[in-house]
C-alpha positions in Angstrom: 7.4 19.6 -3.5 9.7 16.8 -2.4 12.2 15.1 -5.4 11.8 11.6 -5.2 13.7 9.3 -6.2 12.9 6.4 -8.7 13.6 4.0 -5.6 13.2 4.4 -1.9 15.4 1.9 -0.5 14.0 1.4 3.4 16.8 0.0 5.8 15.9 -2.6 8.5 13.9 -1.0 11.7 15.3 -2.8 14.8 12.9 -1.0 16.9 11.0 2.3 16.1 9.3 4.5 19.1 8.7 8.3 19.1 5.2 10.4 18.3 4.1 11.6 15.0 1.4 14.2 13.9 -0.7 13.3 10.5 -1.9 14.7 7.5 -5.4 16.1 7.8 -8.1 13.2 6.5 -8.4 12.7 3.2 -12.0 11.7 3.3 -12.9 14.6 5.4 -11.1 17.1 3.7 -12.7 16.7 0.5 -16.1 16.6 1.9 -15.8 19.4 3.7 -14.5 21.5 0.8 -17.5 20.5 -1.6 -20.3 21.2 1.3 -18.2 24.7 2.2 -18.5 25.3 -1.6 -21.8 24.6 -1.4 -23.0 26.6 1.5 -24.6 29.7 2.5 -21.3 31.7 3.5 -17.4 31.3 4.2 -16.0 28.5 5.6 -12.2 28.5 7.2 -10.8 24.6 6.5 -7.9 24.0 9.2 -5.1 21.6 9.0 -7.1 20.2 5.6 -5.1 18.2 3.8 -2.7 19.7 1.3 -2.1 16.7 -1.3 -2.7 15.1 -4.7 -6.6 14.3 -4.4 -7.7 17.5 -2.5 -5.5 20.0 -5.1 -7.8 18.1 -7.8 -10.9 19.1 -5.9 -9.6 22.7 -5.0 -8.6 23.3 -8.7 -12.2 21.7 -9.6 -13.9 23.9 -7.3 -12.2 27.2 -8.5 -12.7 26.3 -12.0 -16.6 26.0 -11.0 -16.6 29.9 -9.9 -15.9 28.7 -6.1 -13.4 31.1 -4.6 -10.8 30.2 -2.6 -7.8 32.2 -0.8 -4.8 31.0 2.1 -3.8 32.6 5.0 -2.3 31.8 7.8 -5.9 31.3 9.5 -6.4 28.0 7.0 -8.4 27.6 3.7 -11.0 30.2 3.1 -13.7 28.9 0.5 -16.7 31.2 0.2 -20.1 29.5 -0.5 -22.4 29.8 -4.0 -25.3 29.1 -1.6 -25.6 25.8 -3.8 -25.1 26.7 -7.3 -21.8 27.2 -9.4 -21.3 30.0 -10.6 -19.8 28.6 -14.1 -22.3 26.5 -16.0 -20.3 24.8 -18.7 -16.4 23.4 -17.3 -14.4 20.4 -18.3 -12.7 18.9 -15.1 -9.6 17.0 -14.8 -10.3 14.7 -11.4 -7.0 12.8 -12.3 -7.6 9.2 -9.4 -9.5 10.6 -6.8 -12.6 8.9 -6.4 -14.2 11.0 -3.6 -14.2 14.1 -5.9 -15.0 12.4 -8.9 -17.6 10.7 -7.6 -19.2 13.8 -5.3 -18.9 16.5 -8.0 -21.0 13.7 -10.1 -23.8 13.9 -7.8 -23.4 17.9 -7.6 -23.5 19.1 -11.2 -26.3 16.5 -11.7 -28.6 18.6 -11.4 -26.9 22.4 -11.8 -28.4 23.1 -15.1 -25.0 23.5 -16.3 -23.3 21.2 -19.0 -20.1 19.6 -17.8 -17.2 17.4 -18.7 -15.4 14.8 -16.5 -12.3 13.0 -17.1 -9.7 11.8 -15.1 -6.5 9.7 -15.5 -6.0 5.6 -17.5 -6.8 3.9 -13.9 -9.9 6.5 -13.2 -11.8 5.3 -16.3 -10.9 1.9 -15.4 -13.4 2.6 -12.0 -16.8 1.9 -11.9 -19.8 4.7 -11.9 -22.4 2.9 -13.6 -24.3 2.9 -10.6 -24.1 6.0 -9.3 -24.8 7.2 -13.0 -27.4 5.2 -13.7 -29.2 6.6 -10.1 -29.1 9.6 -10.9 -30.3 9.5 -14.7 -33.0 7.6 -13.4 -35.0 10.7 -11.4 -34.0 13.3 -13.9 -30.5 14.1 -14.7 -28.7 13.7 -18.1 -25.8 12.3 -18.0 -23.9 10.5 -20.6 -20.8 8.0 -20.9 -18.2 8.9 -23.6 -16.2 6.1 -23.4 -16.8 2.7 -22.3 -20.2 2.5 -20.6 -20.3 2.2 -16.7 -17.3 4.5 -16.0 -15.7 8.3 -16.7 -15.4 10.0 -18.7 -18.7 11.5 -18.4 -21.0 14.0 -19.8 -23.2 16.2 -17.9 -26.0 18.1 -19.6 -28.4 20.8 -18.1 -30.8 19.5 -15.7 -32.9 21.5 -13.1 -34.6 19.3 -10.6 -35.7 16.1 -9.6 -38.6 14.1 -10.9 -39.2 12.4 -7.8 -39.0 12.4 -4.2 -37.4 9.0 -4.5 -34.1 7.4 -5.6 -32.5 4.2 -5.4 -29.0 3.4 -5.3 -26.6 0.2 -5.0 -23.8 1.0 -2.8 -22.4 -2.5 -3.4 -19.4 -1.7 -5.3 -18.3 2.0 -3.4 -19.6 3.5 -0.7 -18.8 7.1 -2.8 -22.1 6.0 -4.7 -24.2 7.0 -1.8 -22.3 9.6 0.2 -21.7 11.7 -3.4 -25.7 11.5 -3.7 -26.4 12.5 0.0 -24.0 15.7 -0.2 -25.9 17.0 -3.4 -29.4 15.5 -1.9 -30.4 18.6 0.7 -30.3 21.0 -2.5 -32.4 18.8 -5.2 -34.8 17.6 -2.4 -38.3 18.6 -2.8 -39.8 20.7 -0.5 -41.0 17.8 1.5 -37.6 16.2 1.1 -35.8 13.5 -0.6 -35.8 9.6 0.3 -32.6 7.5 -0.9 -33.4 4.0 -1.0 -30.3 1.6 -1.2 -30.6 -1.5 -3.0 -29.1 -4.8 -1.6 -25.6 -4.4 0.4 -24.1 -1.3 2.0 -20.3 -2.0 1.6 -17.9 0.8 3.9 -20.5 1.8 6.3 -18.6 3.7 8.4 -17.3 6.3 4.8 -21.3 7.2 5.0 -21.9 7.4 8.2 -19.0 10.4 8.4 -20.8 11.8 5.4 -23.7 12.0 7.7 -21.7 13.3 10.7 -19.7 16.3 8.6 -23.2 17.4 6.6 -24.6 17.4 10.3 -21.7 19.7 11.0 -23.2 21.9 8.0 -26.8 22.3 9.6 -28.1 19.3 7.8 -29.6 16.2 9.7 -30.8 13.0 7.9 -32.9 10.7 9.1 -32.5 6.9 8.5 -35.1 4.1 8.5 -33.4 0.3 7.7 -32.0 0.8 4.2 -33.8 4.1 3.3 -32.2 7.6 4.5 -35.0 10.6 4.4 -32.7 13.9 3.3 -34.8 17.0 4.0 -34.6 20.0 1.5 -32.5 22.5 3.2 -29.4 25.0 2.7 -26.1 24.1 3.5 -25.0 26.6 6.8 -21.2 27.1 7.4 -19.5 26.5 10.8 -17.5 29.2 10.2 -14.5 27.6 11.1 -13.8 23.7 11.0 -10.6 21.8 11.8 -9.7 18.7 9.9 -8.9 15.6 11.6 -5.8 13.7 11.0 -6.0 10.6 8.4 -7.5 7.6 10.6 -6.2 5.6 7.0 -2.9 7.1 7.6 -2.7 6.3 11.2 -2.7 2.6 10.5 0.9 2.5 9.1 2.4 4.3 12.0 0.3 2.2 15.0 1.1 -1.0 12.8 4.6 0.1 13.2 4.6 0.3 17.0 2.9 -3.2 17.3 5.2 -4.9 14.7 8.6 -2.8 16.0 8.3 -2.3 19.9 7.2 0.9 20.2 5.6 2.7 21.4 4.7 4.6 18.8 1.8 7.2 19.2 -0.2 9.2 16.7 -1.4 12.4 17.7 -4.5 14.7 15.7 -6.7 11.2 16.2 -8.3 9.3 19.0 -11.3 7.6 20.4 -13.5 10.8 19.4 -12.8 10.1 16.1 -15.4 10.4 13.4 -13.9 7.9 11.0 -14.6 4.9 10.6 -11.0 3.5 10.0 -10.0 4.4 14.2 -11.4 0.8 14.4 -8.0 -0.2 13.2 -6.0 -0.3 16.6 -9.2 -2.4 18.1 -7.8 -5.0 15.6 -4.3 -4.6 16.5 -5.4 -5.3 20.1 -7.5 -8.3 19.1 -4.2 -9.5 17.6 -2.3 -8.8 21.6 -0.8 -5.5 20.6 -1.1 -3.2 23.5 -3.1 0.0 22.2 -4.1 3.2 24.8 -6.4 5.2 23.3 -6.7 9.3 23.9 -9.3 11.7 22.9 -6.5 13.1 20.4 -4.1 10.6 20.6 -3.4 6.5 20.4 -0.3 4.7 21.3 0.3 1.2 20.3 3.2 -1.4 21.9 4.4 -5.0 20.4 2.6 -7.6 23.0 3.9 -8.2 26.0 3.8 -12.4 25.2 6.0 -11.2 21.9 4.1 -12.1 18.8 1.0 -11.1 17.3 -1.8 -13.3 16.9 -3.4 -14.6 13.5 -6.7 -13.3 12.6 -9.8 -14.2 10.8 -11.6 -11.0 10.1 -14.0 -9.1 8.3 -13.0 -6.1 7.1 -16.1 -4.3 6.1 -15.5 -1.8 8.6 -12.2 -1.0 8.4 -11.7 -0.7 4.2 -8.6 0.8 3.5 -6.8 0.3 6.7 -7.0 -3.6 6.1 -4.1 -3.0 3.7 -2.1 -2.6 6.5 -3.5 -5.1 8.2 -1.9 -7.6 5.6 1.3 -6.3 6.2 1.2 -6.8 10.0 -0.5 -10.4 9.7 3.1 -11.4 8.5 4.2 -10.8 11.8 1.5 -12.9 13.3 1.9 -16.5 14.5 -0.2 -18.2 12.0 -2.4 -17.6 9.0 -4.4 -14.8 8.5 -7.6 -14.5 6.4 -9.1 -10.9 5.0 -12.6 -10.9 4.4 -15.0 -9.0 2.8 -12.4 -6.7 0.9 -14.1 -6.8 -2.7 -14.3 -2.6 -2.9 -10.3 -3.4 -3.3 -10.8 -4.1 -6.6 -12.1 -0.7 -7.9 -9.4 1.6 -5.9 -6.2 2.9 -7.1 -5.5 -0.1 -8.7 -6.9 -4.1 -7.6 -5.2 -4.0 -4.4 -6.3 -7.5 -3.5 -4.2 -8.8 -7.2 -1.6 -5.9 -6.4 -0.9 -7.1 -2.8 -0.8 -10.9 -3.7 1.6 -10.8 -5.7 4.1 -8.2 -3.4 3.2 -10.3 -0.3 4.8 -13.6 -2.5 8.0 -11.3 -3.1 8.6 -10.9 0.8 8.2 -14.7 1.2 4.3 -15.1 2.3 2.3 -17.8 0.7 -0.9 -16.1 -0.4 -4.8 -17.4 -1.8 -6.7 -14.9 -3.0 -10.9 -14.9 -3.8 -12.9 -12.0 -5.3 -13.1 -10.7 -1.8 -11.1 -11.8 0.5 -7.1 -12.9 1.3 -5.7 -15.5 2.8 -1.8 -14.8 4.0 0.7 -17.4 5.7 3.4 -15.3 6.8 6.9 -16.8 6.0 9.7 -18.2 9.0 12.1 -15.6 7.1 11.2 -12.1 5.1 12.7 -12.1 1.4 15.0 -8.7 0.6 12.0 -7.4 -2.4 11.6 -4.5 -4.6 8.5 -3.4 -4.4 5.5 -2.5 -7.1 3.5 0.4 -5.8 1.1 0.6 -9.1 0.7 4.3 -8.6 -1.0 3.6 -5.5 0.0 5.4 -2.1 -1.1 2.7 0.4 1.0 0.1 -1.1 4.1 2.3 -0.6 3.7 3.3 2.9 1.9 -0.2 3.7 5.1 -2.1 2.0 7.8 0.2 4.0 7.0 -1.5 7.0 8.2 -4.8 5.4 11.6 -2.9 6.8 11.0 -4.4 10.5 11.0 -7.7 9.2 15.0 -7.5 9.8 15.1 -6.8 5.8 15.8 -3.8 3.7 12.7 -2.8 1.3 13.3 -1.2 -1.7 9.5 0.7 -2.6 9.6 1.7 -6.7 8.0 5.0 -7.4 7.6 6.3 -3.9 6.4 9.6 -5.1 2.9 8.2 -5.5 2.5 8.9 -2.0 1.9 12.6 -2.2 -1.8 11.3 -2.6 -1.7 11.5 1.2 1.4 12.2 2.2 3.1 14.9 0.1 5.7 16.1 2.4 
């Protein structure tokens, strides 16, 4: 691993062009390695991501009786056909809130007893719902510390009481996509229907739940707000190559748009299951120029010179908008980011976390309970940096640097979350 160190000091970008190659996706790493643990025989995971969040889930996994071995081919993880092998495990999911979240909705129902934890910020993020869900048809699961979030205590439970559940999915889309994953093997016989209550926030996050347990031999139907899981096994591909990080992309094409260019990413393009590929339709809405590939995007600074304010809602696009703030102080005018309150339950309050950096570069900045208003300054402001142990406000703040101004990022190391190397 990489010594970092306390501060990152990054020097002014005149102009940046050149080609880079991601990280595998976060989001679709961690899937696949629960629904590979999960299936009927071994899966080879290639170019998965090798970082802070999927390590957690790996470590989880192997603690859980799942066995996994490297080589050269990838990750191999051989299936428990959709039980654990162990039934009583404490697991340390430290911040990531896919695993945490998924492995929730697994061992719900396992008829094992297990113990959840993760770090200070972990137990500050909201489960209650998902919890709550889940209790509701059947499983046992207990708080045992504040009420509505980790850690948690799973006791033996062996099957659903119902061939109906209900779930809000107003707060995390993780809510819903851990409870689909686990859904196919509690189902009964003549399947499962998940009913979501009120607002579906981060559509796209389910829809490639939907897409990768499609890839596992398991198709759900939807009907308005009610999605009709059938009881079925989980089949392996055999072998499945990760995307690159959509998420990830977004600093690197906001880069070419804010710095010249071009500047193209390569492992990600139009065929992209993830949702957060809708970031470069933004940058184009905002006059950046932006070719698209089936493996590949490039993006350029307008022709005309600068960018273009935008009004948006960000529904779609979740954790790329954090960039998108960045790059709005490059636009010509105010900037408003709407419909951002999942935000406040991530790594830390992004929305409170990036008001107050964006003030230390010189923007003026409102803030709501979902949404950001930013009026990019005539001049950036020389800034050090608060990262709050949260990767995307590094590498979002780093490109601060092509505002003619050195950035100095505190704790930089928190990247390895997604970018370890």
């Amino acid at each position: 691993m990489r010594a970092w160190p306390g501060v990152l000091t990054v020097n002014p970008i005149d102009r940046a062009l050149g080609a880079v190659r991601l990280p595998g996706s976060k989001s679709i790493s961690n899937r696949v390695l629960l629904l590979s643990a999960l299936s009927d025989s071994e899966a080879t995971l290639v170019d998965l991501l090798d970082a802070d969040d999927t390590r957690v889930m790996c470590s989880s996994l192997t603690t859980l009786g799942v066995q996994l071995h490297r080589s050269d081919a990838g990750l191999h993880v051989r299936g428990c056909h959709g039980r654990f092998p162990i039934r009583e495990a404490s697991l340390f999911l430290g911040n990531a809130g896919t695993a945490f979240r998924s492995l929730t909705a697994a061992l719900a129902f396992s008829g094992g007893r297990y113990e959840l934890d993760g770090v200070a910020r972990m137990r500050e993020r909201p489960i209650g719902d998902l919890v709550e869900s889940l209790n509701s048809v059947g499983a046992r699961i207990r708080y045992t510390g504040s009420p509505g979030f980790p850690p948690l205590l799973i006791e033996p439970a062996d099957r659903l009481s119902t061939d109906r559940v209900s779930i809000k999915a107003d707060v995390s889309s993780q809510f819903l996509s851990g409870l689909l994953m686990a859904a196919p093997l509690l189902a009964p016989d003549h399947g499962l229907r998940i009913s979501v209550e009120g607002r579906l926030i981060s559509e796209p996050y389910v829809e490639l739940t939907l897409s990768l347990m499609k890839q596992f031999d398991v198709s759900v139907g939807r009907a308005g707000n009610d999605y009709l899981v059938p009881r079925a096994p989980y089949r392996s591909p055999g072998r499945f190559i990760v995307e690159s990080d959509a998420s990830s992309a977004s600093y690197f094409l906001a880069l070419g748009a804010i710095a010249g260019g071009p500047v193209r990413v390569d492992g990600v393009g139009k065929d992209s299951v993830q949702g957060d590929i809708r970031f470069a339709d933004v940058l184009a809405a905002m006059g950046a120029q932006v070719d698209f590939g089936a493996d590949q995007i490039e993006v350029s600074a307008p022709v005309s010179g600068r960018l273009q304010a935008i009004d948006i809602d960000c529904n779609h696009i979740p954790d790329a908008a954090m960039t998108l703030a960045i790059v709005a102080l490059f636009a010509d005018g105010p900037s408003t980011l709407r419909n951002i309150a999942s935000w406040r339950v991530k790594e830390t309050d992004r929305i409170a976390a990036m008001a107050t950096e964006l003030r230390k570069v010189g923007a003026q900045i409102e803030e709501g309970p979902d949404w950001i208003h930013i009026v990019p300054s005539k001049q950036f402001r020389e800034a050090t940096i608060d990262t709050y142990d949260d990767h995307r406000m590094a590498m979002c703040f780093s490109l601060v640097a092509a505002g003619a101004v050195p950035v100095h990022i505190h704790d930089p190391g928190c990247v390895t979350k997604t970018f370890p190397a």
